[in-house]
C-alpha positions in Angstrom: 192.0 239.1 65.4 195.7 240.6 65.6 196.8 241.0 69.3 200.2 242.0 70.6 201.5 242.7 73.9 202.6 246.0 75.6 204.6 245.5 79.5 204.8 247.9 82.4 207.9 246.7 84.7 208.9 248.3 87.9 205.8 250.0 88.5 206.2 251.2 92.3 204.8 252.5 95.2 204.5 252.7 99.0 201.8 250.7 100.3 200.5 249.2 103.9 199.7 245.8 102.6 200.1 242.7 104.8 199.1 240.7 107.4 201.3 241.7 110.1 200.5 244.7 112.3 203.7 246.6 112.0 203.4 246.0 107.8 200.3 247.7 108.3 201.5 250.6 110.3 204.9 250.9 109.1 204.8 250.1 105.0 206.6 249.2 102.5 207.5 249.2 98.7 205.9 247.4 96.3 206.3 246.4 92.5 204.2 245.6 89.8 205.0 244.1 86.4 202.3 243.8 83.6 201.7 242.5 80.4 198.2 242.7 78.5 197.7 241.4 75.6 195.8 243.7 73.7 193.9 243.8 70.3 195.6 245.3 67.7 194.9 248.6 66.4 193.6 249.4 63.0 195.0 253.0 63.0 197.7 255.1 64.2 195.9 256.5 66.9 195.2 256.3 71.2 191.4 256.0 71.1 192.2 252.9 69.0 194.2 251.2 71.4 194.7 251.0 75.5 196.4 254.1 76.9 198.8 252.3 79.2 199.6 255.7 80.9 196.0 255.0 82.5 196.6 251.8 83.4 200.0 252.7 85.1 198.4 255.1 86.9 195.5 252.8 88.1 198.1 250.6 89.3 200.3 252.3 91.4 196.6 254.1 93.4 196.5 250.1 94.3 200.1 249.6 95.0 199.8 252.4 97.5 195.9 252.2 98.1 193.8 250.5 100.7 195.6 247.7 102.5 194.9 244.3 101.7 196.2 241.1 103.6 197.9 239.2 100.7 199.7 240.3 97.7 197.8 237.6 96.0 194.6 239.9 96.4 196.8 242.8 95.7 197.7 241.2 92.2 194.0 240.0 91.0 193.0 243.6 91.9 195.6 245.1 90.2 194.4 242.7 86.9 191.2 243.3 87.5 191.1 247.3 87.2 193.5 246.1 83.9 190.5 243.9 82.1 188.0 247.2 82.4 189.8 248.7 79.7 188.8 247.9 76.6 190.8 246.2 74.4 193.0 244.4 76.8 192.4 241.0 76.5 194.9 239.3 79.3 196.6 240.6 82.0 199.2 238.7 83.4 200.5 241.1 87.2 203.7 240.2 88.9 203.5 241.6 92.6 207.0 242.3 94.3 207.3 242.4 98.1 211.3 243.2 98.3 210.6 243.7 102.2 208.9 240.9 102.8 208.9 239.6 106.8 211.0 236.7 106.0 213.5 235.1 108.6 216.2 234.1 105.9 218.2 235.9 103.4 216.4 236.8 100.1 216.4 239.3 97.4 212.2 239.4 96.5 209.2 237.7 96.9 206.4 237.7 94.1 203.2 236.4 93.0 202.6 236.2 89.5 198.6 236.2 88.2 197.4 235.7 84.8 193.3 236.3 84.0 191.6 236.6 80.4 189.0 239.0 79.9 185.6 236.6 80.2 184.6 236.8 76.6 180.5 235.6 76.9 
């Protein structure tokens, strides 16, 4: 089977994600980066292939979606929704938290998650 690989970077969007209170109430941005590898199509056409429109779309709703503790979660969600669409193989989801409650100077923290479509 031919596969190749199609990224989303910088995908973005105000969410309430953390464990902290005031993350919770106050927000903040967040980033996604994705690659899927997906199988490659036997035609020129969209059906034949993953429409990663939809999947930028599905994951930015979770960027800015229902709060979760730890971008850890945030990322396997985000690959999970990824692996429903047919065709895409992998997902490999890079969560940024630019904001992130640290103490010290810093310019991002991230999480990066790689999962592969349970083939059974």
């Amino acid at each position: 089977m031919r596969t190749g690989t199609i990224t989303l970077n910088g995908l973005r969007s105000f969410g309430h994600h953390g464990v902290f209170a005031y993350e919770r109430e106050l927000g903040q941005w967040f980033v996604a980066d994705l690659e899927l590898t997906i199988a490659w199509p036997e035609d020129d056409l969209l059906t034949s292939t993953v429409d990663y429109g939809v999947i930028a779309r599905e994951t930015v709703a979770l960027l800015g979606g229902s709060p979760v503790n730890l971008i850890e979660t945030l990322a396997a969600n985000i690959a999970d929704q990824a692996l429903t669409h047919i065709g895409v193989h992998c997902v490999k989801v890079r969560v940024s938290k630019p904001e992130a409650p640290l103490s010290v100077p810093f310019d991002n923290v991230s999480i990066i998650f790689t999962k592969e479509r349970n083939l059974v």
